[in-house]
C-alpha positions as a Markdown table, in Angstrom:
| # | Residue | x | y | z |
|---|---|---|---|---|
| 1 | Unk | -28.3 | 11.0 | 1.8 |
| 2 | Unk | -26.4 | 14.5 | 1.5 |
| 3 | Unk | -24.7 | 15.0 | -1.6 |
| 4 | Unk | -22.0 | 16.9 | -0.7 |
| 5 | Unk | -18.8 | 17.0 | -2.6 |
| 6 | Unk | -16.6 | 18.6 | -4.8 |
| 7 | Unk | -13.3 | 18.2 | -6.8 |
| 8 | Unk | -10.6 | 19.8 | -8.5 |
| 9 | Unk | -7.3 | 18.8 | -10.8 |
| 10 | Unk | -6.4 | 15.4 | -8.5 |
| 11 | Unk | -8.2 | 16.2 | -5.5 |
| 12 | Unk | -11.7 | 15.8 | -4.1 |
| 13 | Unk | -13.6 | 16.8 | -1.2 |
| 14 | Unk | -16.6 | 14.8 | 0.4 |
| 15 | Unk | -17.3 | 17.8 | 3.2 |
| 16 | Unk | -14.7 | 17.9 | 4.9 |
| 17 | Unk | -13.1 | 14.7 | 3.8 |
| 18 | Unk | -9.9 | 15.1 | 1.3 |
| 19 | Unk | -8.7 | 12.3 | -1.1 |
| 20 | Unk | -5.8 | 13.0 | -3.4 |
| 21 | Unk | -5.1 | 11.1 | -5.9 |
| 22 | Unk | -2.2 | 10.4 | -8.0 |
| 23 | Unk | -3.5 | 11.7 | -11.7 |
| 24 | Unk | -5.9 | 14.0 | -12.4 |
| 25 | Unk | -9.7 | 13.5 | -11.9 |
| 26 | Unk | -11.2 | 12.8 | -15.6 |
| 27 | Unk | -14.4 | 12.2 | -15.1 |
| 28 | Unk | -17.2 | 11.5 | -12.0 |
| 29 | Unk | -20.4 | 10.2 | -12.8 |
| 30 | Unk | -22.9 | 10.7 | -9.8 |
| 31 | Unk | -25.9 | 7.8 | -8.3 |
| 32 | Unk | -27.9 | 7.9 | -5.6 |
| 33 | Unk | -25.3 | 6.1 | -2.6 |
| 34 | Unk | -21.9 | 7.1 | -4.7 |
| 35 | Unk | -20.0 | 8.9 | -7.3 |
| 36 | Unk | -17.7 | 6.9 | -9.5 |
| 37 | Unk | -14.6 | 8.5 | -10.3 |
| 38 | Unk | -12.0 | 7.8 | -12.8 |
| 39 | Unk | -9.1 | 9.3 | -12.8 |
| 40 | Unk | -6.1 | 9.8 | -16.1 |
| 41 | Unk | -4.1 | 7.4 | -16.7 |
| 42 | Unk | -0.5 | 7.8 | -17.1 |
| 43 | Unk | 2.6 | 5.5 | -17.9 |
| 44 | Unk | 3.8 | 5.6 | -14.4 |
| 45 | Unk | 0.1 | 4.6 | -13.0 |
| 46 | Unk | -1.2 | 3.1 | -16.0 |
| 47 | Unk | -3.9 | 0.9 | -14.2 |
| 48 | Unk | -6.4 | 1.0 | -11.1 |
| 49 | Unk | -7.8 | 4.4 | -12.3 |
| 50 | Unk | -11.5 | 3.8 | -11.7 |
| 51 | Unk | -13.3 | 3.8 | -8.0 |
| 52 | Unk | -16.6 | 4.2 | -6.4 |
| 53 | Unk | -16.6 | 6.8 | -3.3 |
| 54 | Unk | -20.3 | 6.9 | -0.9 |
| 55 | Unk | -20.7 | 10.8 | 0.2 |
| 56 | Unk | -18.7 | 10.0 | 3.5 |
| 57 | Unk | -15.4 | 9.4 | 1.4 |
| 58 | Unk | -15.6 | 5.6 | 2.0 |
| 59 | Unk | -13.7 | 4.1 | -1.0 |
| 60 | Unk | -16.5 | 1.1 | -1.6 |
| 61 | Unk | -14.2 | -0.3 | -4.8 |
| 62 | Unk | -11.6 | 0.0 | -7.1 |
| 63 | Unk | -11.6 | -1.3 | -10.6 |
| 64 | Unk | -8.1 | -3.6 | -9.8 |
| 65 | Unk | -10.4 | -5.1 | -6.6 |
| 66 | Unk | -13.3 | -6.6 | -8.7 |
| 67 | Unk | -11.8 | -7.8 | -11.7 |
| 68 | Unk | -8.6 | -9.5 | -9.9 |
| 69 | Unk | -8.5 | -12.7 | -12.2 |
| 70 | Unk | -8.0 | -10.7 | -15.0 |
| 71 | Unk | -4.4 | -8.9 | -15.9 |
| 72 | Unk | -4.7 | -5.0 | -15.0 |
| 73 | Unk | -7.2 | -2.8 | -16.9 |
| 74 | Unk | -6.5 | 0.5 | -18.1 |
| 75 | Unk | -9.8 | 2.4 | -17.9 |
| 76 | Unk | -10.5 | 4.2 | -21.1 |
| 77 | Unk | -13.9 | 4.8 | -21.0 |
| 78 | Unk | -17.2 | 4.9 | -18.6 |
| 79 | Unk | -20.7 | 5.7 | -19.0 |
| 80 | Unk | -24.0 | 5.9 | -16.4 |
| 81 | Unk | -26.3 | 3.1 | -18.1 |
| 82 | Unk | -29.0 | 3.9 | -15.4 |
| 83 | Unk | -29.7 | 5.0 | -12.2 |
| 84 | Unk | -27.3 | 2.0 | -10.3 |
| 85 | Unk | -25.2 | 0.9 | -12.8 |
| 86 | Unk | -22.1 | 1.9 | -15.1 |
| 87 | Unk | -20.4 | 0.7 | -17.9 |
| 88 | Unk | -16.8 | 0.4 | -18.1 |
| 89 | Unk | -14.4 | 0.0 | -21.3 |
| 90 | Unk | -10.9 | -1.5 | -20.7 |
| 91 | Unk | -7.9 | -0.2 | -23.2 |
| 92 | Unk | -7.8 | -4.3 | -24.1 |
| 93 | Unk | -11.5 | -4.2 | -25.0 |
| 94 | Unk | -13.3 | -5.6 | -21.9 |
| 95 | Unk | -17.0 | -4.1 | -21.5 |
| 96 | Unk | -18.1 | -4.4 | -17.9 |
| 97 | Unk | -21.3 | -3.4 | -16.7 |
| 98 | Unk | -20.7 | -3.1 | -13.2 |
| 99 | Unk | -23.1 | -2.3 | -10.1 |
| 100 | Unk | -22.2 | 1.1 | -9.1 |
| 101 | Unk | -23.3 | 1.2 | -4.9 |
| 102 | Unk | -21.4 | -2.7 | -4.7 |
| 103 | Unk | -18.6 | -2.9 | -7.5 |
| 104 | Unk | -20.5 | -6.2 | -8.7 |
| 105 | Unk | -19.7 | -7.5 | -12.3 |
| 106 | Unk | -22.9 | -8.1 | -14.3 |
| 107 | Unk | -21.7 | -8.5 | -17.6 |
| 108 | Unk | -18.0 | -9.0 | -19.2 |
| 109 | Unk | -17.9 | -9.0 | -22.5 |
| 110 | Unk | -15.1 | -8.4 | -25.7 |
| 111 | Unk | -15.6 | -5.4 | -27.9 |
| 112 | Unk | -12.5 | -5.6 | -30.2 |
């Protein structure tokens, strides 16, 4: 699959594909079908600030989507564990490990 995109201050480009997003990009950690992006977090849109994009601009999941039982998460934190999956840290503590290409939870656990 093509790996082409790009981004820049809240905005990012799959080809010709534009999504904008509310707050700035802070970080995009690239697999093989997606790139995960999270963006800042601000009091105005303190929550939802993590999603996984395939190279088409398809959203495939947000953060608020998979972990609906739970109140919303403030992403603080994410990390590439291996070549599919990523680990997420919630402001409240939560450790998710999460498949990156599906947005399924493997493991939750507390870290504070």
């Amino acid at each position: 699959m093509k790996k082409d995109y790009s981004y820049k201050e809240n905005i990012v480009w799959f080809g010709e594909k534009q999504i904008i997003f509310s707050e700035k990009i802070a970080q995009v950690i690239e697999f093989e079908k997606c790139v995960v992006i999270r963006n800042k977090y601000s009091t105005e849109h303190p929550t939802n600030n993590l999603g996984a994009y395939d190279f088409n601009g398809n959203k495939i999941w947000e953060i608020d989507d998979i972990i609906k039982p739970l109140n919303p998460q403030t992403i603080v934190s994410i990390g590439k564990k291996d070549c599919q999956y990523i680990s997420v840290i919630t402001f409240m503590g939560l450790n998710l490990l999460i498949e990156a290409d599906t947005g399924r939870i493997l493991s939750k656990k507390i870290t504070k």
